[in-house]
C-alpha positions in Angstrom: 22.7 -7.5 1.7 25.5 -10.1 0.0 25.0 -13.7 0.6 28.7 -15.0 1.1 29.7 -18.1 -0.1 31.3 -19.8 3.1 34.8 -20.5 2.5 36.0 -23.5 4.9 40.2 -23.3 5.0 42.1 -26.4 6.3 46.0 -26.4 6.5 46.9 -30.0 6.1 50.7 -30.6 7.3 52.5 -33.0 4.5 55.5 -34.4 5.6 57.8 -36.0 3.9 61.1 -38.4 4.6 64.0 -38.6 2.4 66.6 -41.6 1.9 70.1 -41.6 1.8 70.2 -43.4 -1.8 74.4 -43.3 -1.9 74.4 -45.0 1.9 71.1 -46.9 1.8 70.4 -45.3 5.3 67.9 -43.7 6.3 68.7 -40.1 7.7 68.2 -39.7 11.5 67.0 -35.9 10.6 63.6 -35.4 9.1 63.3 -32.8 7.0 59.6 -31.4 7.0 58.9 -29.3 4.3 55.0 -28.1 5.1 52.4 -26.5 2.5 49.3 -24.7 2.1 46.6 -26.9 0.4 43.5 -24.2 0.1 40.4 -26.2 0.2 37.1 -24.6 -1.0 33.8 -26.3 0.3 31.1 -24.6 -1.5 27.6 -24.8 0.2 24.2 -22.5 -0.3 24.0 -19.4 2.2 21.8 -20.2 5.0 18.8 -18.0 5.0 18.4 -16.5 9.0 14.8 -16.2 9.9 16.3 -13.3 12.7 17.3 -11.1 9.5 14.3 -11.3 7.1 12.2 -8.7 9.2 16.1 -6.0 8.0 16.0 -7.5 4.5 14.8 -4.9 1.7 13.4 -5.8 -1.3 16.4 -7.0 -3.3 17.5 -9.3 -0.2 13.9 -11.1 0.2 14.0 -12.0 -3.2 16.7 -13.1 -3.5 16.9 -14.9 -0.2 13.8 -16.6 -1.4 15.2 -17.9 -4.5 18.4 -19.5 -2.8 15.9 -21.3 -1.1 14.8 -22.9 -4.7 18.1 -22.7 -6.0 19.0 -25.3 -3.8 17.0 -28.1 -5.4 18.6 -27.2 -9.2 15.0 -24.9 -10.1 16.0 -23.0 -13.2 15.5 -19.1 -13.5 14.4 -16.7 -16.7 15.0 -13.5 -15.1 18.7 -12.2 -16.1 19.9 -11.0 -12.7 18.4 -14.6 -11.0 20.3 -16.4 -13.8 23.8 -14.6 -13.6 23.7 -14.6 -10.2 23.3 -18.5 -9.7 24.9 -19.4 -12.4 28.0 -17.7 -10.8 28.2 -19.9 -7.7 29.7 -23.0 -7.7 27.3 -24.6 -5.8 24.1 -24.2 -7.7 23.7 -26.7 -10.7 20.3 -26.5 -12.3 18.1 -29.4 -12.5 16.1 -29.8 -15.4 13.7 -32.2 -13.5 12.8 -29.5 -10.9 9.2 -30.0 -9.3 8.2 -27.6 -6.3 7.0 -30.8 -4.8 11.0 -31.5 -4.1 11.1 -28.9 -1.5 11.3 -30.1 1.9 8.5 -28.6 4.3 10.6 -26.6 6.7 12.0 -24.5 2.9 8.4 -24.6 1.9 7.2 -22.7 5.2 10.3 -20.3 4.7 9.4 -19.6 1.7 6.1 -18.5 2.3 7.3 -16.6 5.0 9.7 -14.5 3.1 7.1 -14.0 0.4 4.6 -12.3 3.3 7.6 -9.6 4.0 8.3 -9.6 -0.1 4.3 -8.9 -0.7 3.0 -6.3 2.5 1.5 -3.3 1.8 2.2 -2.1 5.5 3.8 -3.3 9.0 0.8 -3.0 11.2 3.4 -3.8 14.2 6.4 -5.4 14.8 7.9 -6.1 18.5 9.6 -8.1 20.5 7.8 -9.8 23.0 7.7 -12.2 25.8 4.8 -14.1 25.1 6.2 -17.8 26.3 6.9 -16.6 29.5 10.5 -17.9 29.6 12.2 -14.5 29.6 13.1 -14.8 26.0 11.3 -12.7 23.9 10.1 -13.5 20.4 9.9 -11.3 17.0 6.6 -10.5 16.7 5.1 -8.9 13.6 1.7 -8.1 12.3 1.9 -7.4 8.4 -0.8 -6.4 5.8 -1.2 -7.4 2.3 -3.8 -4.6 0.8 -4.0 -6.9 -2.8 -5.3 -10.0 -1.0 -7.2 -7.8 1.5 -5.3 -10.3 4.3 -3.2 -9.4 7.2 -0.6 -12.1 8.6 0.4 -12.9 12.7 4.1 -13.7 12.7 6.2 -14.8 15.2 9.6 -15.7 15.0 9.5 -18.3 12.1 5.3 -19.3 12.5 3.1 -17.5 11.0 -1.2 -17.3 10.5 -2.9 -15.7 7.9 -6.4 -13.9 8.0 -9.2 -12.1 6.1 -9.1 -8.2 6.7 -12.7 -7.9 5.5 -14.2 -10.4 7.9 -17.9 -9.0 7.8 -18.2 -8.4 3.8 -17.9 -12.4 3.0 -19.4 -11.6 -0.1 -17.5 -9.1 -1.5 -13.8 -10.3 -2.7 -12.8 -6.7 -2.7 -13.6 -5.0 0.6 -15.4 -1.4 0.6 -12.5 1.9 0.9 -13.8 3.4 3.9 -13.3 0.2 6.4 -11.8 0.8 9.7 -8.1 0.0 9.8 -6.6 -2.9 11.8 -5.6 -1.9 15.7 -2.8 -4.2 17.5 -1.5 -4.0 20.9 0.3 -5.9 23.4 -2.0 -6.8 26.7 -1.3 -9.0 29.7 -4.3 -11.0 30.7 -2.9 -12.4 33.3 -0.2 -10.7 35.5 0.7 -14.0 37.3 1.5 -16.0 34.5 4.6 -14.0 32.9 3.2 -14.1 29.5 1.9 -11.2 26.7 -0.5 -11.6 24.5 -1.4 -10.1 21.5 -5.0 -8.3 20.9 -6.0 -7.2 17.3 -9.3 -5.7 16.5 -11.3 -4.5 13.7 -14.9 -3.2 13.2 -17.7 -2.2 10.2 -17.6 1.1 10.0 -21.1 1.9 7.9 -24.5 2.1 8.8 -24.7 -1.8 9.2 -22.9 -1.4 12.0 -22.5 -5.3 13.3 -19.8 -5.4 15.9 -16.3 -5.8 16.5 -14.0 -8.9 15.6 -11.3 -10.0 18.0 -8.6 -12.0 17.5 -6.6 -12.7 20.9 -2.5 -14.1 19.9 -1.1 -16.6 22.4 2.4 -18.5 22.1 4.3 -21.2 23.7 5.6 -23.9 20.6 3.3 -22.5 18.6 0.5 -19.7 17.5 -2.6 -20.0 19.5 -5.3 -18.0 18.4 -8.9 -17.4 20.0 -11.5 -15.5 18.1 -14.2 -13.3 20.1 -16.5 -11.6 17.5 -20.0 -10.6 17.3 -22.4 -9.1 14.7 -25.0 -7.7 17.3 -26.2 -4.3 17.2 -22.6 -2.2 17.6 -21.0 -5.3 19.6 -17.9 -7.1 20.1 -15.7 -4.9 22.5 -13.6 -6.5 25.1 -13.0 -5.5 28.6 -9.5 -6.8 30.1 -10.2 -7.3 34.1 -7.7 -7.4 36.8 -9.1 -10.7 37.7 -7.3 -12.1 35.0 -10.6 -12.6 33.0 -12.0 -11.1 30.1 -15.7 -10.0 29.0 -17.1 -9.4 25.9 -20.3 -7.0 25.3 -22.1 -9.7 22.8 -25.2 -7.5 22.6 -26.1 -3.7 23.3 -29.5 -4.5 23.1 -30.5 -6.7 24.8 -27.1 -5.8 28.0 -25.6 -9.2 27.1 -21.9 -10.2 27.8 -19.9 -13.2 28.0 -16.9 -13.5 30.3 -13.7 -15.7 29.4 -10.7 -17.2 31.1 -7.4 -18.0 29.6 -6.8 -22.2 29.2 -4.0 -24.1 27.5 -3.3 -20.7 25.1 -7.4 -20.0 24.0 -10.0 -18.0 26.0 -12.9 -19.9 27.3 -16.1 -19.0 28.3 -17.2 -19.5 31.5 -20.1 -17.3 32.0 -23.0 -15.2 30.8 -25.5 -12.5 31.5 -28.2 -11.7 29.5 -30.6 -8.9 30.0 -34.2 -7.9 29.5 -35.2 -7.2 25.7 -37.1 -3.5 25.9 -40.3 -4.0 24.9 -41.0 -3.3 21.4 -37.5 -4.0 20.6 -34.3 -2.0 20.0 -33.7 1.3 18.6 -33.6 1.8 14.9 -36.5 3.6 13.8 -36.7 4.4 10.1 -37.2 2.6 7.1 -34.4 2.8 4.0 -36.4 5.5 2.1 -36.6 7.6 4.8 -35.0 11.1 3.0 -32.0 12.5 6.2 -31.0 16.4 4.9 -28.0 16.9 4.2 -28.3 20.4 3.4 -31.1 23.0 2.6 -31.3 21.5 -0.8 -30.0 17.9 -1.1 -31.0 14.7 1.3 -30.0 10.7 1.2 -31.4 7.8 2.0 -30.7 7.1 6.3 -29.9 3.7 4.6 -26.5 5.1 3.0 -25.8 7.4 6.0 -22.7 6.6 8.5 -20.4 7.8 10.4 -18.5 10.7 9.4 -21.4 12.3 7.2 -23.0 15.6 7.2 -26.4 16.4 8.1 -28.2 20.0 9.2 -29.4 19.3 12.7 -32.6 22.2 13.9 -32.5 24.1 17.3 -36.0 23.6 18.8 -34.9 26.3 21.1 -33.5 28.9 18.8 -35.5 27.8 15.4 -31.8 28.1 13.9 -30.4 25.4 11.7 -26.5 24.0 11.7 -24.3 21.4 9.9 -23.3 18.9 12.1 -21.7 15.1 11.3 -23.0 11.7 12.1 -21.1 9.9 15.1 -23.0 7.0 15.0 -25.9 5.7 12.8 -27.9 2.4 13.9 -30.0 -0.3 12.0 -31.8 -3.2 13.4 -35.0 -5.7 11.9 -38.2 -4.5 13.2 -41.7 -6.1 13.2 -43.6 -4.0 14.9 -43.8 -0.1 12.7 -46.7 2.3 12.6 -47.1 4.2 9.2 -47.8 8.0 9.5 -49.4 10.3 6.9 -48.5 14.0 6.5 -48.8 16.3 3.9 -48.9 14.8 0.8 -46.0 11.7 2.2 -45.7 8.9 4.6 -43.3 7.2 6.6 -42.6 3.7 8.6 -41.1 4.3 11.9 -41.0 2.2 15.5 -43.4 3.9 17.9 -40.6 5.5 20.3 -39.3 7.5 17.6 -39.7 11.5 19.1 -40.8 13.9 16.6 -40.8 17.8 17.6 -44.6 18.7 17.7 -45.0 22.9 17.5 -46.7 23.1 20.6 -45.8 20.2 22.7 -42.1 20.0 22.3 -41.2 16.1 22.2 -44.0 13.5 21.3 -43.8 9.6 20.5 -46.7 7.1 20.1 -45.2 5.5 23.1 -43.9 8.1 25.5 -43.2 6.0 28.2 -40.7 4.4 25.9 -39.0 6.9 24.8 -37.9 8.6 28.0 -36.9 5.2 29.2 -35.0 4.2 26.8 -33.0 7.3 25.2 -31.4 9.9 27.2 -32.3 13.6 26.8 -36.2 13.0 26.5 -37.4 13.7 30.4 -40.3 14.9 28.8 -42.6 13.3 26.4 -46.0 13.5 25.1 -48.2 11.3 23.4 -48.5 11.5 19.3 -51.4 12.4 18.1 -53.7 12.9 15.0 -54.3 16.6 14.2 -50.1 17.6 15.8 -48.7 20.0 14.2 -44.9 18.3 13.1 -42.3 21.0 13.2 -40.8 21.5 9.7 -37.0 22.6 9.1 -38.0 26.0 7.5 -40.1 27.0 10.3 -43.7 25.6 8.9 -45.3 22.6 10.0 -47.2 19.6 8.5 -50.2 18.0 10.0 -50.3 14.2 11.2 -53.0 13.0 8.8 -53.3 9.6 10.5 -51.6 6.8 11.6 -51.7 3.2 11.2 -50.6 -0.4 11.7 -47.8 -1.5 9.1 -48.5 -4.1 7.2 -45.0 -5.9 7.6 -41.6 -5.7 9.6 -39.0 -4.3 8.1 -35.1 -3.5 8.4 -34.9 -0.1 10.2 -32.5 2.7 10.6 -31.4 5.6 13.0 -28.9 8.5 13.8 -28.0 7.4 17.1 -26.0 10.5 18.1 -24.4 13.9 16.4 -21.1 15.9 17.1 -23.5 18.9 18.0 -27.7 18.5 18.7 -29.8 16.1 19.2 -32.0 16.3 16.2 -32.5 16.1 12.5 -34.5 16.7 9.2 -36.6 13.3 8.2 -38.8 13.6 5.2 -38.8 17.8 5.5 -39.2 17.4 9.9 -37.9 17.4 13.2 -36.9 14.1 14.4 -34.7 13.3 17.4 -31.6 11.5 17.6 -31.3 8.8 20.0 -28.2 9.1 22.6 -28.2 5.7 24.5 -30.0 2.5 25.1 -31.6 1.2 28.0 -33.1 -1.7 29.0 -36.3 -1.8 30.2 -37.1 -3.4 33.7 
């Protein structure tokens, strides 16, 4: 792009009268004799908010230096230099101080350097969003180097962390879920769009989604809707013109929300009935998940995505499968079992795979009530035979009270079966949550 100098042209008319100096008279004809004066008013270039989002590279930056170069700010770089030194309006000022510029240049500025400095352009539409029938640039862009993504719209603009759940870590993990943006319309009757962007964890923490809902009339509203509890955070967009938000699996808890002066606000809430004993989540970190016939990790450092050998009870046969979900939760209440020469913390719905018996927890009841696939269930005893991934099996020892409560994990659910390897056996997976009455 060339930033033109804007010429101004005015043709000034001179005339001019002539007097007889032999006769002393004036002569009754005018003669008009007309020229051409060329007048050049040299100003900056105006900098169009409507043409940063074309501008490459070369254009931002140099857009955003006209913006300095019009308070006299002095420039090192050669290209900079020759350039401004070339136009007839720009005189450097030795006395420069960035606390000259004005604030509307300032915010400018800045919003050329978020187009100079994205990594990516996570969306960029034009939208009604006032409602007015005019519709408004809208542009979502992210800055990988600052781990930031910015909301802009037309010349406004909010910045915000990418990384929201990692507040201690300045540089976020590499396998985070990306950024999602849409346009929705939560309310039909009211003309207006609104944005919706959404991120979650996507590790074995596993604390919810993060919302951010994008209204605009004179200016950027934004709401937040987020929550850290047990794989929550997702919004539901009624026709009612309202808007839920699943706070908490476990216990069923949602919040509903209503659109008011540009920001969603809550109006009601329904919480259900903890299950007793708590939620799922039903190993301790040490807890050793195969991964193959020879290697196995931690369930602590598991997520989604990962591979682990799964064992048909009803075929003996063992296949790789991946994670599609892994859980963790704080647990108080964990019975320690002893088998072989091992033992391990887990809640008492857990189901292992007893050679025998088929499925067995220390509270059946529990387990068929809360997870689906377990219609049968028998009690865990002392003296079961736990089914082993070669075939063998290991006998329950004893178990016993633990001593403390600890942070527990679990494989909630596979691509393929409904079981895997835990310290050498047969554990079940757990497929879905219920509440219990």
């Amino acid at each position: 792009m060339k930033f033109i100098v804007p010429l101004f042209f005015i043709s000034v008319l001179i005339v001019s009268c002539e007097s007889n100096s032999d006769t002393g008279e004036t002569s009754s004809e005018t003669q008009e004799q007309s020229k051409e004066v060329l007048i050049k008013e040299e100003i900056p270039p105006v900098v169009e908010v409507s043409r940063i989002p074309k501008m490459n590279a070369d254009e931002l930056r140099l857009a955003r230096n006209i913006l300095f170069a019009k308070y006299g700010r002095g420039f090192n770089s050669p290209d900079l230099k020759a350039y401004f030194n070339n136009q007839k309006w720009y005189k450097e000022n030795p006395g420069f101080k960035e606390a000259d510029l004005k604030d509307d240049d300032r915010a400018l500025i800045e919003l050329i350097s978020l187009w100079e400095n994205k990594t990516k352009v996570l969306f960029n539409e034009q939208i009604d969003l006032s409602g007015n029938g005019s519709y408004e640039n809208c542009a979502v862009l992210y800055n990988k180097n600052r781990a930031s993504f910015a909301v802009v719209i037309n010349d406004q603009f909010k910045e915000f962390k990418h990384y929201w759940g990692k507040f201690d870590q300045e540089k976020p993990p590499s396998d985070w879920t990306p950024i999602h943006v849409k346009t929705i319309d939560i309310d039909p009757d009211d003309f207006r769009k609104e944005i919706h962007i959404h991120q979650r964890f996507n590790d074995w923490v596993d604390p919810g989604t993060e919302n951010l809902i994008i209204t605009f009339d004179t200016e950027i509203r934004v709401t937040e809707l987020s929550s850290t509890n047990y794989d929550a955070g997702k919004l539901t967009f009624n026709n009612d013109a309202t808007v839920t938000m699943q706070f908490s699996n476990c216990p069923d808890h949602t919040r509903d929300y209503k659109l008011k002066d540009g920001k969603l606000i809550q109006f009601d809430e329904t919480i259900g009935q903890m299950p007793r004993g708590g939620c799922a989540a039903c190993f301790t970190e040490d807890a050793q998940v195969a991964t193959s016939i020879s290697s196995a990790l931690p369930i602590s450092q598991l997520q989604a995505g990962d591979v682990v050998l799964s064992y048909d009870v009803t075929t003996n046969q063992l296949e790789v499968t991946k994670i599609t979900r892994v859980l963790a939760m704080y647990h108080d209440e964990l019975a320690l079992l002893s088998f072989g020469n091992q033992s391990l913390e887990v809640t008492k719905d857990h189901p292992f795979y007893i050679k025998g018996k088929g499925w067995s927890s220390l509270e059946p009841e529990q387990t068929k009530q809360r997870y689906q696939g377990y219609a049968e269930v028998q009690l865990l005893e002392v003296g079961d035979r736990l089914q082993t991934a070669n075939g063998e099996t290991f006998l329950l020892n004893s178990v016993k009270h633990a001593d403390e409560g600890k942070m527990t994990y679990t494989i909630e659910s596979l691509e393929n079966g409904k079981s895997y390897i835990v310290n050498g056996i047969v554990v079940g997976s757990e497929t879905k949550i219920t509440a219990v009455p």
